[in-house]
LUMLOVO-491919 format. One record per residue (C-alpha): residue in three letters; x, y, z. Coordinates in steps of 0.25 Angstrom, whole numbers, plus 5000, padded with zeros to 4 digits. Example, Ala and Ser with C-alpha at 12.3 -4.5 7.8 and 13.67 -1.06 7.14 Angstrom:
2
{type: ALA, east: 5049, north: 4982, up: 5031};
{type: SER, east: 5055, north: 4996, up: 5029};
This chain:
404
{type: UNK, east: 5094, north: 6259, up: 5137};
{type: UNK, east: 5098, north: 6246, up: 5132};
{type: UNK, east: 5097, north: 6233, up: 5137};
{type: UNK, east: 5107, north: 6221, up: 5131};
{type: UNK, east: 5111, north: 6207, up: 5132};
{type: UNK, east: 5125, north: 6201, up: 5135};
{type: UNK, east: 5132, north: 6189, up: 5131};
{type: UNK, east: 5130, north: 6175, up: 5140};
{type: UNK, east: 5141, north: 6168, up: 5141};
{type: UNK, east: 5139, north: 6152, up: 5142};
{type: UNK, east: 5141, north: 6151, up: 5158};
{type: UNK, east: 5132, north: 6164, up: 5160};
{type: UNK, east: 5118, north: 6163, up: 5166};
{type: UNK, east: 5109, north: 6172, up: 5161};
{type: UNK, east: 5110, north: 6182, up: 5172};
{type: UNK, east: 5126, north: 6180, up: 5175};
{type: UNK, east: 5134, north: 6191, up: 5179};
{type: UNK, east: 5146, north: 6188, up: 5169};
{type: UNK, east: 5139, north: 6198, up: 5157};
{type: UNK, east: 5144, north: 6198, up: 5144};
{type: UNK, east: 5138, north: 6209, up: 5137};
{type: UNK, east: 5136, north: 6206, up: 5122};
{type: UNK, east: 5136, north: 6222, up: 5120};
{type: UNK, east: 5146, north: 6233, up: 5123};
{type: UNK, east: 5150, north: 6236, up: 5138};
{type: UNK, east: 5149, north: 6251, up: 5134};
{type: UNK, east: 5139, north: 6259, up: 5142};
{type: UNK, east: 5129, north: 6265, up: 5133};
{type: UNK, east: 5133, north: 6279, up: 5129};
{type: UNK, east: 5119, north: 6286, up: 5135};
{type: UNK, east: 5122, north: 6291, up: 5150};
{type: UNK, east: 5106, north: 6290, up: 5152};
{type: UNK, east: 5105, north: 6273, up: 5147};
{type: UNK, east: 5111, north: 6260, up: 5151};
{type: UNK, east: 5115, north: 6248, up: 5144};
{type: UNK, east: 5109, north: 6236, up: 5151};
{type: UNK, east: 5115, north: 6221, up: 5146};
{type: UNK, east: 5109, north: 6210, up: 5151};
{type: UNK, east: 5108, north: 6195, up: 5150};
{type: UNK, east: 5101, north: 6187, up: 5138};
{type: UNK, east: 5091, north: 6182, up: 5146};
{type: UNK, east: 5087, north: 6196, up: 5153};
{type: UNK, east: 5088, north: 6202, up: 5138};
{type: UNK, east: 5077, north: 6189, up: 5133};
{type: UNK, east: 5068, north: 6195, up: 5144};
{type: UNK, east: 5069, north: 6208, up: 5138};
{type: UNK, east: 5065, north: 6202, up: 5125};
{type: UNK, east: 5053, north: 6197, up: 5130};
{type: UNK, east: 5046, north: 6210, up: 5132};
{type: UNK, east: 5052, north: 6218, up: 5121};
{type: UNK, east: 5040, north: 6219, up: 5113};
{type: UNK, east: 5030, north: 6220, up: 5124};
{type: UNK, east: 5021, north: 6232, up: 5126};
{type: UNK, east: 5021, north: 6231, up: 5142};
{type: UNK, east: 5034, north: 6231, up: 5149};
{type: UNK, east: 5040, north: 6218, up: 5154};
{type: UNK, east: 5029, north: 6210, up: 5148};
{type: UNK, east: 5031, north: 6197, up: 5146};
{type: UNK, east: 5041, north: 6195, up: 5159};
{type: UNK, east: 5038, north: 6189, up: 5173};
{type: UNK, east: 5044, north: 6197, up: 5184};
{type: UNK, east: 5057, north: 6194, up: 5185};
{type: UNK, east: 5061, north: 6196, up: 5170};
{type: UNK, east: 5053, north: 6208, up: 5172};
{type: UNK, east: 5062, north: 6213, up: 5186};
{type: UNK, east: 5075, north: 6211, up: 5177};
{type: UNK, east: 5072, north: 6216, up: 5163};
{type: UNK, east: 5068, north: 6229, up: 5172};
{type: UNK, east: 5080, north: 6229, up: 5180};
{type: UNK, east: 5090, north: 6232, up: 5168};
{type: UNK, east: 5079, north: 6241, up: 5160};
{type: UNK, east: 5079, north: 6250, up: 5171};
{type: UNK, east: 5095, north: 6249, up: 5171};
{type: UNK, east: 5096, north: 6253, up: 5158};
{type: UNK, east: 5085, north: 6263, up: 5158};
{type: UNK, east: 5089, north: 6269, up: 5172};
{type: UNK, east: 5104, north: 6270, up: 5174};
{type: UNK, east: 5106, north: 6283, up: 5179};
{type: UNK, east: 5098, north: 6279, up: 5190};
{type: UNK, east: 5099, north: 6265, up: 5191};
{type: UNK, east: 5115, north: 6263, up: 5187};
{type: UNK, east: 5120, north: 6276, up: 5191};
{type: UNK, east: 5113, north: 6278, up: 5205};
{type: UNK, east: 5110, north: 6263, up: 5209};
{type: UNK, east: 5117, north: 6250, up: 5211};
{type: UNK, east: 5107, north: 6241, up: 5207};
{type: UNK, east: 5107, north: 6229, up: 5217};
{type: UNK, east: 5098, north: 6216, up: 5216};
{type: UNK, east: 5084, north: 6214, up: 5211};
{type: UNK, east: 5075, north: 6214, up: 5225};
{type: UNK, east: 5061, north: 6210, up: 5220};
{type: UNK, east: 5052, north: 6210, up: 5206};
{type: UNK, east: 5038, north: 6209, up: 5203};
{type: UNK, east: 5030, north: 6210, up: 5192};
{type: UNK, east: 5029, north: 6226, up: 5191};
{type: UNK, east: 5043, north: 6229, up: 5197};
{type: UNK, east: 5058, north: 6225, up: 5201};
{type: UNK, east: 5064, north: 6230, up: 5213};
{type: UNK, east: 5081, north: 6232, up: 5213};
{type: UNK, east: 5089, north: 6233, up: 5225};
{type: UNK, east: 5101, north: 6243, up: 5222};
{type: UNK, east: 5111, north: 6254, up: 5229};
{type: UNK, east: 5110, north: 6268, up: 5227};
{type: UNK, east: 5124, north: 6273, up: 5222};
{type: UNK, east: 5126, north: 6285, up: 5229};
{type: UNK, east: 5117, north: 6283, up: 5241};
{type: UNK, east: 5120, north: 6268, up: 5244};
{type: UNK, east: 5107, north: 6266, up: 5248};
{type: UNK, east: 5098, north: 6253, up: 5245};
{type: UNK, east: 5086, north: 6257, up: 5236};
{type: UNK, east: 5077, north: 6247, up: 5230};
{type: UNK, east: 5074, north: 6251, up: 5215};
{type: UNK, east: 5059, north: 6247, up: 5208};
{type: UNK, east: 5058, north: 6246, up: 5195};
{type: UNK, east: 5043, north: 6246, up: 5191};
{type: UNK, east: 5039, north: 6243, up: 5177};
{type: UNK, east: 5030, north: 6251, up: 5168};
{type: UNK, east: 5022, north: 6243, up: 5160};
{type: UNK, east: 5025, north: 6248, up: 5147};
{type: UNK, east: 5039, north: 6254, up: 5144};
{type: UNK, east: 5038, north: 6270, up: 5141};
{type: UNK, east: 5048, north: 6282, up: 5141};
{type: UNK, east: 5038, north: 6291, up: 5145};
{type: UNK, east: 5037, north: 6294, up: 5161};
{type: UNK, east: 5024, north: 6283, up: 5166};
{type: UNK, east: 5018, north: 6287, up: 5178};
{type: UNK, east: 5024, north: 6284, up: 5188};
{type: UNK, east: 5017, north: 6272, up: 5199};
{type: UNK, east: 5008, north: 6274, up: 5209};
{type: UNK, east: 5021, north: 6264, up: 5217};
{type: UNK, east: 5031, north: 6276, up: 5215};
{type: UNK, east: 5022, north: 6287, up: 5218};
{type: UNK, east: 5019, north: 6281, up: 5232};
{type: UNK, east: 5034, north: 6279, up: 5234};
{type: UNK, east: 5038, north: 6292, up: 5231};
{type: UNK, east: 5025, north: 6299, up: 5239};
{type: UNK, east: 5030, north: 6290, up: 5251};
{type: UNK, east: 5043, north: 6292, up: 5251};
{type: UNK, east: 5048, north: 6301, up: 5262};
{type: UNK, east: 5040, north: 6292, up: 5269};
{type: UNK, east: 5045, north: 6287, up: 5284};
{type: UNK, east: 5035, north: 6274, up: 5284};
{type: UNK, east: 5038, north: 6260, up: 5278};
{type: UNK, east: 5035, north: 6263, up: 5263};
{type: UNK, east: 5046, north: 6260, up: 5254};
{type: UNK, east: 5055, north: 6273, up: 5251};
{type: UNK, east: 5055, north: 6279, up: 5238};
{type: UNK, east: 5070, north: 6286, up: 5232};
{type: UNK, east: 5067, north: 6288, up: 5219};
{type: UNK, east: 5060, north: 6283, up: 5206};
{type: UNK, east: 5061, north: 6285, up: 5190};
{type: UNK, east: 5056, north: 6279, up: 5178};
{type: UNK, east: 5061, north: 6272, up: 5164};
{type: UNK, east: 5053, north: 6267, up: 5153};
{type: UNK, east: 5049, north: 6255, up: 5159};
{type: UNK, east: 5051, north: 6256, up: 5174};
{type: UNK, east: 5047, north: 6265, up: 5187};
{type: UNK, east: 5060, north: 6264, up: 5195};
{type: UNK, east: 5059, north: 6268, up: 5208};
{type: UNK, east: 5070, north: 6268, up: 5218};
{type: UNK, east: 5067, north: 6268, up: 5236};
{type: UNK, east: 5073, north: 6262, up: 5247};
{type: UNK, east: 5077, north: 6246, up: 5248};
{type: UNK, east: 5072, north: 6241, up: 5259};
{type: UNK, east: 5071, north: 6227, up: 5264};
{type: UNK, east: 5082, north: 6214, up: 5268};
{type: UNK, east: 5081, north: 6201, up: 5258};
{type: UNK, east: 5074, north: 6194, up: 5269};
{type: UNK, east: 5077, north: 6181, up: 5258};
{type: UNK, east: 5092, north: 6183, up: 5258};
{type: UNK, east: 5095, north: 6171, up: 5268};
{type: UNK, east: 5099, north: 6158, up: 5261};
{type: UNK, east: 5088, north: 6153, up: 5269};
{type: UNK, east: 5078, north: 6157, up: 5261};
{type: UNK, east: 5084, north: 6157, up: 5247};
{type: UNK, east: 5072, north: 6147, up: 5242};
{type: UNK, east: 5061, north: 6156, up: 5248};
{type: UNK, east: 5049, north: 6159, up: 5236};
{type: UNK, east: 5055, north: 6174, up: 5236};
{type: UNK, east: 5070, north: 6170, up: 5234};
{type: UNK, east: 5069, north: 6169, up: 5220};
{type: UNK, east: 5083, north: 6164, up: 5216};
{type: UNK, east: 5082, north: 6174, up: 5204};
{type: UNK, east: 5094, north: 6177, up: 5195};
{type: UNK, east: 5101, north: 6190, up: 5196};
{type: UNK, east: 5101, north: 6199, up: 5186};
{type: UNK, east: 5113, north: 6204, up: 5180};
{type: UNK, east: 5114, north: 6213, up: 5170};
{type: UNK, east: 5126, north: 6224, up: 5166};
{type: UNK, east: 5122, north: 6239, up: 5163};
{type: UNK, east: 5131, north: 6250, up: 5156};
{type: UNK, east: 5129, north: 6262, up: 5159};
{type: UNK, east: 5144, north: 6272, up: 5162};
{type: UNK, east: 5149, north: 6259, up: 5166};
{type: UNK, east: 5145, north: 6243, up: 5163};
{type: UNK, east: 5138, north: 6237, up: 5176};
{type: UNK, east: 5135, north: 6222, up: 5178};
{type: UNK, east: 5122, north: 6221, up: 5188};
{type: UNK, east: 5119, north: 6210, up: 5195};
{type: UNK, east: 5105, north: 6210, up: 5202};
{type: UNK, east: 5100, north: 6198, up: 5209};
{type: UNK, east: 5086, north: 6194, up: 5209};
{type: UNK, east: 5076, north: 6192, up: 5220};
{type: UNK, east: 5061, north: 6192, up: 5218};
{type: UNK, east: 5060, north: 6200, up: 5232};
{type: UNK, east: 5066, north: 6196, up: 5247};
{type: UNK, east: 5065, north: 6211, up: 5256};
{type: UNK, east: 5049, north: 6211, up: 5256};
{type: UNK, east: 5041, north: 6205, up: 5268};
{type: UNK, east: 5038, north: 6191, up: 5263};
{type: UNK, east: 5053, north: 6189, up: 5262};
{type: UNK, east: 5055, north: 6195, up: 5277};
{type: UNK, east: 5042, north: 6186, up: 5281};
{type: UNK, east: 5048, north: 6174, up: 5274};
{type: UNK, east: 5063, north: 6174, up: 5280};
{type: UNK, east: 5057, north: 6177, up: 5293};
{type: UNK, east: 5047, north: 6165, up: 5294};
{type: UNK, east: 5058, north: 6156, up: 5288};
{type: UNK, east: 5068, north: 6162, up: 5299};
{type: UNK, east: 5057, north: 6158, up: 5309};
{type: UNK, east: 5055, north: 6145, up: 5305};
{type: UNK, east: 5068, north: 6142, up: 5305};
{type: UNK, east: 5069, north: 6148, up: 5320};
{type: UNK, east: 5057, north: 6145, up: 5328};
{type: UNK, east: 5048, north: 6133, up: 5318};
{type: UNK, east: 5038, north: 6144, up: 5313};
{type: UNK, east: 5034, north: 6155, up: 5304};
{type: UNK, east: 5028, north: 6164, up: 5311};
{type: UNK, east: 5034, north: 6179, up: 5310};
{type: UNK, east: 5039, north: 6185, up: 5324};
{type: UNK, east: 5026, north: 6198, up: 5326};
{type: UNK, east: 5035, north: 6209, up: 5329};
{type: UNK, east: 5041, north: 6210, up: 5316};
{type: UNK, east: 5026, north: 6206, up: 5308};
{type: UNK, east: 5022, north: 6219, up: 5318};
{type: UNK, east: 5033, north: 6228, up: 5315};
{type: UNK, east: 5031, north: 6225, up: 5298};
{type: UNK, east: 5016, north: 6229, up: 5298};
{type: UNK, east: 5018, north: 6242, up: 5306};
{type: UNK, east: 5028, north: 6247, up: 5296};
{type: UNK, east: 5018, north: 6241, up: 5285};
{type: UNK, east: 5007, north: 6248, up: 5291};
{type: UNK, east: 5017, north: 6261, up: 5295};
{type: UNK, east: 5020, north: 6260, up: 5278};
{type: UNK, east: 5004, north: 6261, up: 5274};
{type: UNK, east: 5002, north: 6270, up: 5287};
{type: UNK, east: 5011, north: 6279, up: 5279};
{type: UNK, east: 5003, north: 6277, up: 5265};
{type: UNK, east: 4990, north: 6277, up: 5269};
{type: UNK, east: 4990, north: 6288, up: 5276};
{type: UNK, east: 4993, north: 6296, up: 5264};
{type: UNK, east: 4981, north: 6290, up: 5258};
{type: UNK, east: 4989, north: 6278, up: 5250};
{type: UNK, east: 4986, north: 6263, up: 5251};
{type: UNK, east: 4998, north: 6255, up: 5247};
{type: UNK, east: 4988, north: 6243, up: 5240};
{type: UNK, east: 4998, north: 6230, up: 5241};
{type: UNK, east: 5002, north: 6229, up: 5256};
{type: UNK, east: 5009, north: 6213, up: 5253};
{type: UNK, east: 5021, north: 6206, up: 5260};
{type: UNK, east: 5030, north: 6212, up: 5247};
{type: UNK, east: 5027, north: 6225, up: 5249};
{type: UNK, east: 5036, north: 6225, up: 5261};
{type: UNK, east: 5051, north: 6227, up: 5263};
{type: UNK, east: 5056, north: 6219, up: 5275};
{type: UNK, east: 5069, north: 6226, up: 5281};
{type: UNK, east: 5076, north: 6222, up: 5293};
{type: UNK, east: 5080, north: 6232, up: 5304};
{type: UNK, east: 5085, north: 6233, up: 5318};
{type: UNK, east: 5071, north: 6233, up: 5323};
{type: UNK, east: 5064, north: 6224, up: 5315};
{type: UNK, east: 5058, north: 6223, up: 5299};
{type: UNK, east: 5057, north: 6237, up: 5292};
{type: UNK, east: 5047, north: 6238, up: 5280};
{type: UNK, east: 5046, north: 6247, up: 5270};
{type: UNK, east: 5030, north: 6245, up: 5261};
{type: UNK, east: 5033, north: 6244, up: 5247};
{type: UNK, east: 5027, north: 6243, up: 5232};
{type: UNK, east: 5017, north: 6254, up: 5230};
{type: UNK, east: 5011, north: 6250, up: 5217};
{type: UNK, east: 4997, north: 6248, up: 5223};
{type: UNK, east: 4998, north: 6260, up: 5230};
{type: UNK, east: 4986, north: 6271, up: 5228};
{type: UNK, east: 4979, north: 6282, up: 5237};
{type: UNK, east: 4969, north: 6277, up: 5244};
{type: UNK, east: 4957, north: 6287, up: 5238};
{type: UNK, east: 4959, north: 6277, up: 5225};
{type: UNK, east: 4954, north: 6266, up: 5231};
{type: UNK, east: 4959, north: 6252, up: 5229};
{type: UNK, east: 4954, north: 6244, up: 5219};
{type: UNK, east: 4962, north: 6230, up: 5222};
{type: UNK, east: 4975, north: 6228, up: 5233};
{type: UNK, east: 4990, north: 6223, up: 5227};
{type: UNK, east: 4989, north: 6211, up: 5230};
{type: UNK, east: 4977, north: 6200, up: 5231};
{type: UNK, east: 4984, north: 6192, up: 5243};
{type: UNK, east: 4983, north: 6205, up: 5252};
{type: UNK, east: 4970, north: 6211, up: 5247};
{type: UNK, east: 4960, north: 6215, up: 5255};
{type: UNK, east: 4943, north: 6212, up: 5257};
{type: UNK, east: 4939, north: 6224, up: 5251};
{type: UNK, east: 4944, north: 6219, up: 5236};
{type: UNK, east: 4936, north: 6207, up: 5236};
{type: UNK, east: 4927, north: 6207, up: 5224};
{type: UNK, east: 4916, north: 6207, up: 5233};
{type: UNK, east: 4921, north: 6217, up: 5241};
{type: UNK, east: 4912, north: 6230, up: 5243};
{type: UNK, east: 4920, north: 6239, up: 5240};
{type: UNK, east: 4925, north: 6246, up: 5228};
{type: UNK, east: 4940, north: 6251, up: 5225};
{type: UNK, east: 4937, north: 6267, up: 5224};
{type: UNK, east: 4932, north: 6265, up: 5239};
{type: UNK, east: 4942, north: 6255, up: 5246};
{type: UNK, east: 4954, north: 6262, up: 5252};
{type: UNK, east: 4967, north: 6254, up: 5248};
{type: UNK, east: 4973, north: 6256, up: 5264};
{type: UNK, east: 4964, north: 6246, up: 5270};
{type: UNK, east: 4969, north: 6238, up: 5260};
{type: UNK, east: 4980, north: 6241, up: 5265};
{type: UNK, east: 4978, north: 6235, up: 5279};
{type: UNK, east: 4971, north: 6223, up: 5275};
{type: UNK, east: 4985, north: 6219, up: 5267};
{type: UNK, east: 4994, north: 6223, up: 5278};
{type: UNK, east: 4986, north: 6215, up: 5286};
{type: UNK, east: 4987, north: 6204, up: 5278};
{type: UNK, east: 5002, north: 6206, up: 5276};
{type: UNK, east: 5002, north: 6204, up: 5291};
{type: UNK, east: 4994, north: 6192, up: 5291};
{type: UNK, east: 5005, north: 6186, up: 5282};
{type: UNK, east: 5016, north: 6189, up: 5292};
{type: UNK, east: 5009, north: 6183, up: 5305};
{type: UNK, east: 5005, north: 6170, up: 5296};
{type: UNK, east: 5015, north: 6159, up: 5299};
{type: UNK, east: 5016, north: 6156, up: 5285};
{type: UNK, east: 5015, north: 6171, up: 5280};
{type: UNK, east: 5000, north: 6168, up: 5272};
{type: UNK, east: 4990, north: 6176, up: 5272};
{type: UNK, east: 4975, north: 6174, up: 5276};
{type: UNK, east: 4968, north: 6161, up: 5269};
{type: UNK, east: 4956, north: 6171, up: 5266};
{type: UNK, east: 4966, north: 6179, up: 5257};
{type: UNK, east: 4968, north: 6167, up: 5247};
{type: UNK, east: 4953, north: 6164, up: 5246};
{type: UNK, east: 4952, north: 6180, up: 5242};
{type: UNK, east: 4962, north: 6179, up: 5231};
{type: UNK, east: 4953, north: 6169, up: 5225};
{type: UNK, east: 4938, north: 6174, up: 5227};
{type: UNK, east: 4934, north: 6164, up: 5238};
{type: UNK, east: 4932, north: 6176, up: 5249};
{type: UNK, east: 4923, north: 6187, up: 5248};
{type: UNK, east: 4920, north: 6201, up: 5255};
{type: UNK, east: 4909, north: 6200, up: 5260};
{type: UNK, east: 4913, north: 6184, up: 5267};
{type: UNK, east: 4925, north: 6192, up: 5273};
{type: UNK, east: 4917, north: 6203, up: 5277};
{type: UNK, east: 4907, north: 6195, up: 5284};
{type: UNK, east: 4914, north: 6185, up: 5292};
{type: UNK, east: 4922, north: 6187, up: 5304};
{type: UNK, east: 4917, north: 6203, up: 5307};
{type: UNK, east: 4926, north: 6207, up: 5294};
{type: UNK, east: 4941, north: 6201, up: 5299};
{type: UNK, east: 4948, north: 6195, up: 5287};
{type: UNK, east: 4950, north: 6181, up: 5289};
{type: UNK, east: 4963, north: 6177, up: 5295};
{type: UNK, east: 4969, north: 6166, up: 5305};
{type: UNK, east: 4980, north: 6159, up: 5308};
{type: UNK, east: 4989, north: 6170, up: 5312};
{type: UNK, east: 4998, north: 6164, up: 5325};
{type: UNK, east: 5001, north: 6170, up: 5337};
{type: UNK, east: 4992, north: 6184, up: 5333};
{type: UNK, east: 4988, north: 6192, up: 5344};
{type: UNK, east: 4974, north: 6198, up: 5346};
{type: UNK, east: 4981, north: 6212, up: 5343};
{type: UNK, east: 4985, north: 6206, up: 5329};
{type: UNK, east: 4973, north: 6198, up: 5326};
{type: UNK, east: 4966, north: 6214, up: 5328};
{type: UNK, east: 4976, north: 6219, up: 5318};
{type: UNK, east: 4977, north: 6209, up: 5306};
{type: UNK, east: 4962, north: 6209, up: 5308};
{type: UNK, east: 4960, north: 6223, up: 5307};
{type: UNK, east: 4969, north: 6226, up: 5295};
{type: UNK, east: 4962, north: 6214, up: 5287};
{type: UNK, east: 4949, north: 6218, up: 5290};
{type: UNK, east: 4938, north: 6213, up: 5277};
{type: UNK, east: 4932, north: 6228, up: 5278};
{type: UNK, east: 4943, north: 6237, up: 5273};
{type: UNK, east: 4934, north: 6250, up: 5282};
{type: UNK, east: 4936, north: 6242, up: 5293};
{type: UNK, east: 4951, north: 6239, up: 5292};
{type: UNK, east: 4960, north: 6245, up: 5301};
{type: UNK, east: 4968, north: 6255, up: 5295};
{type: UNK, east: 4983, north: 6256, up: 5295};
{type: UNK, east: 4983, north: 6266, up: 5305};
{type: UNK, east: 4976, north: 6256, up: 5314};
{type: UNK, east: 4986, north: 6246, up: 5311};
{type: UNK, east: 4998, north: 6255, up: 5315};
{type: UNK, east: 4992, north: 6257, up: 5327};
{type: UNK, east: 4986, north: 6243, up: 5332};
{type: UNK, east: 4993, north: 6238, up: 5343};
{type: UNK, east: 4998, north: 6224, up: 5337};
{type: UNK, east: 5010, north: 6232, up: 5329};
{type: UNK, east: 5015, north: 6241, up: 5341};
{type: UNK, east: 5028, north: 6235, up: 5343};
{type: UNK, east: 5039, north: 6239, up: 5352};
C-alpha cells in the first residue's frame, strides 16, 4: 500500500481535479496493493497522525472520513477498484464514513461503511456487534438496513448493504440549510492495472430523516404559511420504524439509538420508505442496558436516581420510549422535542418527580392538531415506568397508525 502526494500547480486548490503527480503513473507491480496519490493538503493530514498510537487521532471527523477513504483504496482494491465504482461521500461521523458507489458487474446502488478500528493491526479484530446485527438480519423482509457483504483491513471494518434514501437537500432551495455542509470534494488518483482520477464530493449527510423532515417543513412553509408535517406520511414512517424494531426485538435484540439519523428516507409511489440503520449500540436484551446512544432520546429509567439498575432493564422499552420521542419531533411544528428532555440533559429533572406527577406520563405539550387516538399512543410509548410502557407490538397494532 502506498499513499503519495502530487505536484500543485500555482492555479490549483488543494482538492482540484487537474493532478500532477510528483511520482511515476506506473501501477504498483503487486496485483494485491494500490498506489494512492493524493493532494498536499490531505498528505499533511496523514502527517498529523503518523506517530500516534490510536488511529486517526488527532483529526476531527471530516479529516478523519477522507484520510479513511483513500487507506481503504489502497488497502482494498480488489474490492474496492475492481468490483466498485466509487461515487460520493454520503455522510461522516466520528467512528465512520459512509460512500455511495455502483457495483461493477451488478450496477446496483450499495452504500459502503468504512468503520474505524482504534488502533491499526494486521491481525483479524473482532468483528463489531454493528456488523454482526447486519449480517444476522440480513435476509430479513422488515425495514432494517440490508447487509451484502463485509471485510476488514488493518485499520477499517468495511461493510458493504443496500443504498437507500433520495438527498432530500439536493434542491437549490436549501443549499444554506445546517446539513448542507458545502464541503470540498475529494479528489484523489489511484493506480492500480490502470491510473484512475476520483473525484468524491462531500456531504456531512442529506437521505436520513431530519433531512426529509427539514425539506418538508420548508416545502410547506413555502405552500401553506406553516410547518406542520401532513400525518399520513409521520403515520406511515413510525410503522415501518416500529415494523423494523418489531423484526429485532422479537429475536430478543434492542437496537439502543432509535434517533431521527438513524433513518433513511426514500421516496416511493406510495409514500416514504425507511430502512433503520447504525447498529453499534445494538445488543441482546438478556444484557441489559447500561445507558441509550444518545442523551436527547434517553429514557426515565437512566436517570441517576433511577431505580433501577442496567443488568435488569430491558433495552426494547428503551426502545419505545425513543420512538416515541422521535415521533414527538415529527408532530412538533418546529421538529423539537419535549422541554422536559433539555432539563434531563443537565440534572434539573429527577425520577422519581417524573414518576410522581401526572399518573407516570412524560411531560409533553404543544403538539397541534393531535387526536385523542395519538395523544394515547405518544403517551403510552413515553411512559416514565419502562414496565408500564407499551410495547412495540402494542404499537404496531394501535389504531392511530392503521392507515389505508
Amino acid at each position: 500500500m502506498a499513499i503519495e502526494t502530487y505536484q500543485q500547480t500555482r492555479e490549483q486548490t488543494p482538492d482540484s481535479p487537474r493532478l500532477s503527480p510528483s511520482t511515476s503513473d506506473t501501477a504498483p507491480a503487486s496485483a494485491q496493493a494500490a498506489k494512492v496519490v493524493v493532494s498536499p493538503a490531505l498528505a499533511a493530514i496523514a502527517a498529523k497522525c503518523r506517530n500516534t498510537s490510536q488511529l486517526y487521532d488527532g483529526l476531527n471527523s471530516e479529516e478523519k472520513a477522507r484520510l479513511a477513504i483513500v487507506k481503504a483504496v489502497a488497502a482494498n482494491p480488489n474490492q474496492l477498484l475492481a468490483e466498485y465504482s466509487l461515487r460520493r461521500v454520503l455522510g461522516f461521523g466520528s467512528n465512520g464514513v459512509v460512500i455511495a458507489a455502483i457495483h461493477l458487474k451488478s450496477r446496483s446502488s450499495v452504500a459502503i461503511k468504512l468503520i474505524y478500528k482504534e488502533s491499526a493491526s494486521k491481525a483479524p479484530a473482532s468483528v463489531p456487534a454493528e456488523v454482526n446485527i447486519l449480517r444476522l438480519f440480513a435476509k430479513s423482509s422488515s425495514n432494517l438496513l440490508r447487509h451484502i457483504t463485509d471485510f476488514q483491513d488493518s485499520n477499517h471494518f468495511i461493510v458493504i448493504t443496500e443504498l437507500f434514501g433520495n438527498d432530500w437537500l439536493a434542491a437549490e432551495s436549501l443549499a444554506d440549510s445546517p446539513a448542507s455542509g458545502n464541503l470540498k470534494p475529494l479528489v484523489f488518483k489511484s493506480h492500480y492495472k490502470e491510473e484512475a482520477l476520483h473525484e468524491l464530493d462531500f456531504s456531512a449527510g442529506s437521505s436520513d430523516l431530519w433531512a426529509w423532515a427539514y425539506s418538508h417543513r420548508a416545502h410547506v412553509m413555502k405552500t401553506e404559511g406553516h410547518s406542520l408535517l401532513p400525518l399520513l406520511p409521520v403515520k406511515q414512517i413510525i410503522k415501518q420504524l416500529a415494523s423494523a424494531l418489531y423484526t429485532m426485538h422479537s429475536a430478543g435484540f434492542y437496537h439502543g439509538d432509535v434517533k431521527i439519523e438513524n433513518v433513511l428516507i426514500s421516496s416511493t409511489p406510495t409514500g416514504p420508505g425507511v430502512r433503520l440503520a447504525d447498529f453499534g449500540h445494538a445488543k441482546h436484551a438478556s444484557l441489559g442496558i447500561k445507558s441509550y446512544g444518545t442523551i436527547e432520546v434517553s429514557a426515565p429509567e437512566f436517570l441517576r436516581d433511577s431505580p433501577f439498575v442496567a443488568p435488569e432493564l430491558d433495552g426494547r422499552a428503551a426502545d419505545v420510549f425513543a420512538l416515541g420521542m422521535l415521533l414527538h419531533t415529527l408532530l412538533d411544528e418546529h421538529g423539537a422535542l419535549p422541554e422536559s428532555i433539555e432539563a434531563a440533559k443537565v440534572g434539573k429533572l429527577s425520577y422519581h418527580s417524573l414518576i410522581m406527577r401526572n399518573g407516570g406520563q412524560y411531560p409533553m405539550s404543544g403538539l397541534c392538531d393531535l387526536d385523542d387516538e395519538g395523544w394515547n399512543l405518544i403517551q403510552g410509548m413515553c411512559l416514565v415506568d419502562p414496565d408500564q410502557r407499551v410495547t412495540i407490538d402494542e404499537v404496531l397494532a394501535h389504531p392511530w397508525l392503521i392507515v389505508d
